[in-house]
C-alpha positions in Angstrom: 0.0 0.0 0.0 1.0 3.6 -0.3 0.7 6.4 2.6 1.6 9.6 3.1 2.8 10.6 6.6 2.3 14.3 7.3 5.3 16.1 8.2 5.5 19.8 8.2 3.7 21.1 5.5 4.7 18.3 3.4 4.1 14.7 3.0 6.4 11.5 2.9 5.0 8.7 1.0 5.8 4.8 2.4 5.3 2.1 0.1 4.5 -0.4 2.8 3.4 -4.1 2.8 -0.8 -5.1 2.2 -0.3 -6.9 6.0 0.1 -3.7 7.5 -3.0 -2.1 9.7 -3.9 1.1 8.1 -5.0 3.9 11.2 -6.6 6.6 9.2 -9.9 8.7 10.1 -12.8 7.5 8.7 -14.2 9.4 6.2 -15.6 12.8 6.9 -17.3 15.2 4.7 -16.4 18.7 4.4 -19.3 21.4 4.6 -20.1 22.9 1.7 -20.9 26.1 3.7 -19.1 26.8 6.5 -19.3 30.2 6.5 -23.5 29.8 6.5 -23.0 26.4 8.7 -20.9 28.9 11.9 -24.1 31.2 11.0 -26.9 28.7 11.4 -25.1 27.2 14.8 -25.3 30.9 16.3 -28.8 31.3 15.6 -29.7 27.7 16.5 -27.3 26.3 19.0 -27.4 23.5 21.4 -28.5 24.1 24.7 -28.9 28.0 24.9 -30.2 30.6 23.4 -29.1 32.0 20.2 -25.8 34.4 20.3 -27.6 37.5 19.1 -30.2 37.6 22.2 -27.7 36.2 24.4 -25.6 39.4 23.8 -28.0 41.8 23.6 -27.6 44.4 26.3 -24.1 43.7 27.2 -21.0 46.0 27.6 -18.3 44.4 26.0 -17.1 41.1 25.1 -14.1 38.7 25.1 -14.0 36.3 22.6 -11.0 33.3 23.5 -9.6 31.5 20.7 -6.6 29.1 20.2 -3.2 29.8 19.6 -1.2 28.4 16.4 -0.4 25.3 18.0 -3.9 24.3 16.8 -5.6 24.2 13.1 -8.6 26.2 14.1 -10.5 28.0 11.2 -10.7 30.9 12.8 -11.0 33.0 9.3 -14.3 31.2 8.9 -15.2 31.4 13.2 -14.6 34.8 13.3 -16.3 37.3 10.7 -20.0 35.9 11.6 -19.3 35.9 15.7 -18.1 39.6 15.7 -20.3 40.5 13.3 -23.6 39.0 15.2 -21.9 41.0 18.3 -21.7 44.0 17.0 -25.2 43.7 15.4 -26.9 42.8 19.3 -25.5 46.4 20.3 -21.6 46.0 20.8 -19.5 48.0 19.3 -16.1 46.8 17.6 -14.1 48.6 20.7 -15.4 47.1 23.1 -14.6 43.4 21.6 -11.7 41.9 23.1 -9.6 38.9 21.2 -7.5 36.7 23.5 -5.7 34.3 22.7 -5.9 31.2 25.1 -2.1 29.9 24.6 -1.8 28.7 27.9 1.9 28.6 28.6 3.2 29.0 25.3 4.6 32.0 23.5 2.9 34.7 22.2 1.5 35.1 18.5 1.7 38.1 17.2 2.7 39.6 13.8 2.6 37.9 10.7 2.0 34.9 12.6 -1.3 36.7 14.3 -2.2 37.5 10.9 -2.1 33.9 9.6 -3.9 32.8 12.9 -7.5 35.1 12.4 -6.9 37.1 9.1 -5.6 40.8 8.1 -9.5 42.4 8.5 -9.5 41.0 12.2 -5.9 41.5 13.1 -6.5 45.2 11.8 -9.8 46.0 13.0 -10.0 44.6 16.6 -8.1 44.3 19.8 -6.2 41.0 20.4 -4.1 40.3 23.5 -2.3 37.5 24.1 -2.3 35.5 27.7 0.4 35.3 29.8 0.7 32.7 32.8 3.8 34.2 34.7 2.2 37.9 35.1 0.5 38.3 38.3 -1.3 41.4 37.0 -2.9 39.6 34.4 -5.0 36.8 36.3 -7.0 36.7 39.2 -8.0 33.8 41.7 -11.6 31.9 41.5 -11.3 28.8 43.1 -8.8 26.5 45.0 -8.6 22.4 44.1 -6.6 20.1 46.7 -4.8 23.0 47.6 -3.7 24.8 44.2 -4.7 28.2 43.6 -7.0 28.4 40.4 -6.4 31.8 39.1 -8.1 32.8 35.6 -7.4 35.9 32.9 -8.6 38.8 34.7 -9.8 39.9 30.8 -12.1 37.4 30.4 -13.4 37.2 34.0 -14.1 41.0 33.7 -16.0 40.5 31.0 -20.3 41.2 30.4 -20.1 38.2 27.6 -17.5 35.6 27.3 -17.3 33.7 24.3 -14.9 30.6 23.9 -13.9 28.8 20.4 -12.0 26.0 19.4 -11.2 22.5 17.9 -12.4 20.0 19.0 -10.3 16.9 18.2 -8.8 13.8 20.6 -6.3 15.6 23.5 -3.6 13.0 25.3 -4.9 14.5 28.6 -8.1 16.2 28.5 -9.7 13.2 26.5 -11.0 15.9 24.0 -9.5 19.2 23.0 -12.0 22.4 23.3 -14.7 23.4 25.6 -13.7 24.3 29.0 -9.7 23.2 28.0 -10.0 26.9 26.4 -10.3 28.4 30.3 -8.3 25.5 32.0 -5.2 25.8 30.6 -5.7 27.8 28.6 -5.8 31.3 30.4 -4.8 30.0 33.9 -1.6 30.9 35.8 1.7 29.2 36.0 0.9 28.1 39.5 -2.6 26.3 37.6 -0.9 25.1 35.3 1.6 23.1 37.9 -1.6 21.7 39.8 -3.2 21.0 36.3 0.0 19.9 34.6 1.2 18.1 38.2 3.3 14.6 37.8 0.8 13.1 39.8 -1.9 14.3 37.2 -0.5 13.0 33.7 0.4 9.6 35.6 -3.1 9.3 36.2 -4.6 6.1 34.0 -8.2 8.4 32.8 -6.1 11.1 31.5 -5.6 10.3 28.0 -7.2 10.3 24.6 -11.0 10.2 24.1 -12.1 9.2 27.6 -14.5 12.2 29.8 -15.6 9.6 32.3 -13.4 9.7 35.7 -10.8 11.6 34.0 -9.8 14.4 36.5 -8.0 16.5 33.7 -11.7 16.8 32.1 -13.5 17.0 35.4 -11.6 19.6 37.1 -12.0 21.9 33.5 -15.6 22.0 33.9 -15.4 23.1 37.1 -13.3 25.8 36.8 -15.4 27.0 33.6 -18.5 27.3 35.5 -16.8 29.4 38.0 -15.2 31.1 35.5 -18.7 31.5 33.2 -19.3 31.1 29.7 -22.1 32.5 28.1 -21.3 30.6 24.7 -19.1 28.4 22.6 -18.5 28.0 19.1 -15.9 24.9 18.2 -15.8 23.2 15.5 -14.5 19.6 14.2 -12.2 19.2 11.1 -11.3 16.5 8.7 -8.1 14.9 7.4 -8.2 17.7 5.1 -8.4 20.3 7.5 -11.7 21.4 6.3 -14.7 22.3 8.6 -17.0 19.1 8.9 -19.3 20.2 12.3 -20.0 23.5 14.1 -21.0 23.0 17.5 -22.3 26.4 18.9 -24.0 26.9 22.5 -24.2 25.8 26.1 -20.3 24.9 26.9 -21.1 21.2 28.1 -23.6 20.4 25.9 -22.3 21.4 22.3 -19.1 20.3 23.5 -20.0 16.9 24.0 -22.2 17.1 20.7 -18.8 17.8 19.2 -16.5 15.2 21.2 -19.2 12.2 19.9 -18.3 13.4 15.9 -14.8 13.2 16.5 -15.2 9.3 18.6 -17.3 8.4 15.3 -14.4 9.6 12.5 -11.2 9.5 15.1 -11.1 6.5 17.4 -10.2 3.2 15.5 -10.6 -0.4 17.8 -7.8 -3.0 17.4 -8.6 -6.4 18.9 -4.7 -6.5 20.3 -1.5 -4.5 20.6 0.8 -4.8 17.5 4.4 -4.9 17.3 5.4 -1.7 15.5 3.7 1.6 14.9 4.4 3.8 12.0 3.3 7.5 12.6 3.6 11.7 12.2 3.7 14.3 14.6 0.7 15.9 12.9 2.0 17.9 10.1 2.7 21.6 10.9 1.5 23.7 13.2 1.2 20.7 15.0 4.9 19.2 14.6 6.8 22.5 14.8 8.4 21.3 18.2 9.1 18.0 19.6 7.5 19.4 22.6 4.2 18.4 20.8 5.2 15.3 19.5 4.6 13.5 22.9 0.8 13.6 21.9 1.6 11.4 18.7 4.2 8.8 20.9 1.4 8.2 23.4 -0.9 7.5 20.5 1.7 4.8 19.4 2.2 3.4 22.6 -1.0 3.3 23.6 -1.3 0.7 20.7 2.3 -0.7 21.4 3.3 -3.9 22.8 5.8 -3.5 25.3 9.4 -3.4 23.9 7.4 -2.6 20.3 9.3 -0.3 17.9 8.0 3.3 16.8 9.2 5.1 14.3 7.8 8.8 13.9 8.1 11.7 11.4 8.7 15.3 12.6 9.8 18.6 11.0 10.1 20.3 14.1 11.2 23.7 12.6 11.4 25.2 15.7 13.4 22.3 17.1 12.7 20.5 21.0 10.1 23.4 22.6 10.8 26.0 24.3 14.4 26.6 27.0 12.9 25.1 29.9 11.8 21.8 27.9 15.0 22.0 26.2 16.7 22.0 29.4 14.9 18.9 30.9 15.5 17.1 27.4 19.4 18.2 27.4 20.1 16.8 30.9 18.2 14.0 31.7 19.6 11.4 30.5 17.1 8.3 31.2 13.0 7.4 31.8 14.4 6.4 35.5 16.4 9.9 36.2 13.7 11.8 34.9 11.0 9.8 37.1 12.9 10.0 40.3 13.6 13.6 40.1 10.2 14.8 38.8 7.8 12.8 40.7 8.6 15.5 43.2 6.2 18.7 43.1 8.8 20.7 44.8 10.8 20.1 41.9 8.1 20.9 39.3 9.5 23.1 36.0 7.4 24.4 33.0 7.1 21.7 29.9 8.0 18.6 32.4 4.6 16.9 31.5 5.5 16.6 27.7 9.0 15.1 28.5 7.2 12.9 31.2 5.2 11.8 28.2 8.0 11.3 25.8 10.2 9.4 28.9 7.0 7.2 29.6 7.1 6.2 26.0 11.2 5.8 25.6 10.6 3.8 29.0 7.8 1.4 27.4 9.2 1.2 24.1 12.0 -0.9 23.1 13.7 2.0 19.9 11.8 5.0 19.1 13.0 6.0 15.9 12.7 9.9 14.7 12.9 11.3 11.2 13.3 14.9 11.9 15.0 17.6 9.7 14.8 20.6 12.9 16.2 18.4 15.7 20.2 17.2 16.2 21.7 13.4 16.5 23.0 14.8 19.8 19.6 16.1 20.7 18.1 12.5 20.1 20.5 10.4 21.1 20.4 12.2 24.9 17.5 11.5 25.4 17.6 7.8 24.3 15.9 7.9 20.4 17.3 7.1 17.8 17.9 9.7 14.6 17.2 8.5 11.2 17.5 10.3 7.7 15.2 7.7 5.4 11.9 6.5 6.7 11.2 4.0 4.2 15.0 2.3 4.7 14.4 2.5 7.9 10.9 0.6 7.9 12.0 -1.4 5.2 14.7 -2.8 7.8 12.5 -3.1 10.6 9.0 -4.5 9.0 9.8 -8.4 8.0 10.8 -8.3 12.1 7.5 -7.8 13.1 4.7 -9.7 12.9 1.8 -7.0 13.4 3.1 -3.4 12.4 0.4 0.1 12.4 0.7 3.0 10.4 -1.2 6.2 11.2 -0.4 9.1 8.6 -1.9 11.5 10.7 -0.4 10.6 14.0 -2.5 12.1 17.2 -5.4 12.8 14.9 -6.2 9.1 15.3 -6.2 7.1 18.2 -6.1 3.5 18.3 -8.4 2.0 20.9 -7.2 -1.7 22.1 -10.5 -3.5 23.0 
């Protein structure tokens, strides 16, 4: 057979043997209208009234959306929300545009522009969060002792609005919803409670599960402290194009959203195989290795122990950002990482992404990683193995194993083990 694993903003094609078990999302129709289809989902949403009588009467707004590290359509999300609020009475200045980027860097710039459009990066007000400046959040709530302290923008403002993606998170079970509040504009010190090692070891955090996951729990929580008076998210296909809008009540259209994306995204194996072929993503997704954890728990979630992985990553930004790039550069094993981490006193920004990636080197038996932005050195630290030919490499590896996977979109799919 013949795949193409997404890497960057390019493709690799594998010519790979008929025996191997093809991960792809099932098929999923494209709108034909999703500028009309965002429209119809304001007027007629799930669980609440529509936008336009919702906002009628109110001050000002703040409308959250995603940072780059996500594919959101935001050029289609956009134009018909602000335009619906400024049509119920609200005028342009008093909109507010902030971007929910949790603890990563700012967007701004070109990169803004390519996030929401030239008209909306021009005509309105767009902040970005920051986790680390006490002036900027304010405290809500307290959970087993953390401090749960929120965007003081959006907690200040007459009608919050939250959009998104909703598509399959390694921790939150699905991506959007209240995961636009909690991380997303919460504090560092949140983020350590939220982000805690005790919290990613926990067996309900992962991909596609709600029930008795705390990561999920805790979220909704904090959003109904926090308020939201609407959502807009929507769920993509392979192609990137917009396939449902789910407008409304934050819970409701939520889950309304999260059951598309277990129809299209969530493939059942009847056992573990012995090799898994994958991709980071594809750019924005793969443009660190910091993200890349969320395709390697994919695999090993599938994995046998001491399987083999082999991944493809641009990473054009290489590992993440200096504090991940410090844990990756001087650790130097799963054990010394878990022995020094489990510790909260020793907690650092980025360590649940290399707990992630260490839980997977730990598991796996090689991890192999085809990756134009990251070093042999880089790789080799932290125990993977650096490879310049994915199909020589396969070819090598494949007649040794009896069951092998390949998932061209990587974390986009998730393999379910009955």
């Amino acid at each position: 057979m013949e795949v193409s694993l997404l890497c960057g903003e390019n493709t690799i094609g594998l010519a790979l043997p008929d025996s191997v078990i093809l991960l792809e999302m099932k098929k999923l129709e494209a709108l034909p209208d999703p500028n009309a289809a965002v429209q119809a989902a304001l007027e007629k949403p799930l669980g609440s009234l529509p936008l336009k009588d919702i906002a009628r009467g109110r001050k000002n707004a703040c409308v959250l959306i995603s940072d780059i590290t996500r594919p959101v359509p935001n050029q289609i999300i956009l134009p018909p929300l602000l335009e619906t609020l400024q049509k119920s009475g609200i005028r342009k200045d008093d909109i507010n545009i902030l971007v929910a980027n949790g603890m990563h860097r700012a967007n701004v710039g070109d990169e803004l522009e390519f996030m929401v459009g030239r008209e909306v990066k021009n005509d309105y007000r767009i902040e970005n969060h920051y986790c680390r400046e006490p002036d900027v959040y304010r405290q809500i709530d307290v959970i087993d002792g953390a401090p749960i302290e929120i965007n003081k923008c959006y907690l200040d403002a007459d009608l919050k609005i939250v959009t998104g993606l909703i598509e399959p998170h390694f921790y939150a079970g699905y991506s959007g919803g209240r995961k636009s509040i909690l991380p997303g504009i919460s504090s560092f010190e949140t983020m350590k409670f939220m982000h805690s090692y005790k919290m990613i070891d926990h067996p309900k955090v992962t991909n596609c599960v709600l029930d008795g996951n705390p990561f999920h729990e805790y979220g909704l929580r904090v959003a109904a402290l926090a308020h939201v008076d609407f959502i807009v998210n929507v769920v993509i296909n392979k192609e990137r194009k917009v396939a449902g809008v789910f407008a409304g009540h934050y819970e409701k259209a939520h889950l309304a959203g999260c059951d598309m994306v277990y129809k299209h995204s969530v493939v059942d194996l009847n056992d573990r195989v012995d090799m898994v072929v994958t991709s980071g993503g594809g750019y924005p997704l793969d443009a660190t290795f910091y993200q890349i954890s969320k395709a390697l728990i994919c695999a090993k979630n599938m994995l046998k122990e001491g399987g083999t992985i082999v991944v493809a990553c641009e990473c054009r930004e290489g590992i993440g950002s200096p504090e991940f790039c410090g844990i990756m550069r001087s650790v130097c094993s799963p054990k010394e990482f878990f022995d020094g981490y489990c510790d909260p006193s020793n907690f650092v920004i980025d360590q649940w992404c290399a707990q992630n990636i260490y839980q997977v080197l730990d598991y796996a038996g090689e991890v192999y990683v085809y990756s134009p932005g990251l070093s042999y050195d880089d790789l080799t630290k932290m125990g993977a193995i650096k490879i310049e030919d994915v199909q020589k490499t396969v070819n090598r590896l494949i007649g040794k194993k009896s069951r092998v996977a390949v998932v061209p979109e990587g974390p986009y799919v998730v393999g379910m083990v009955k």
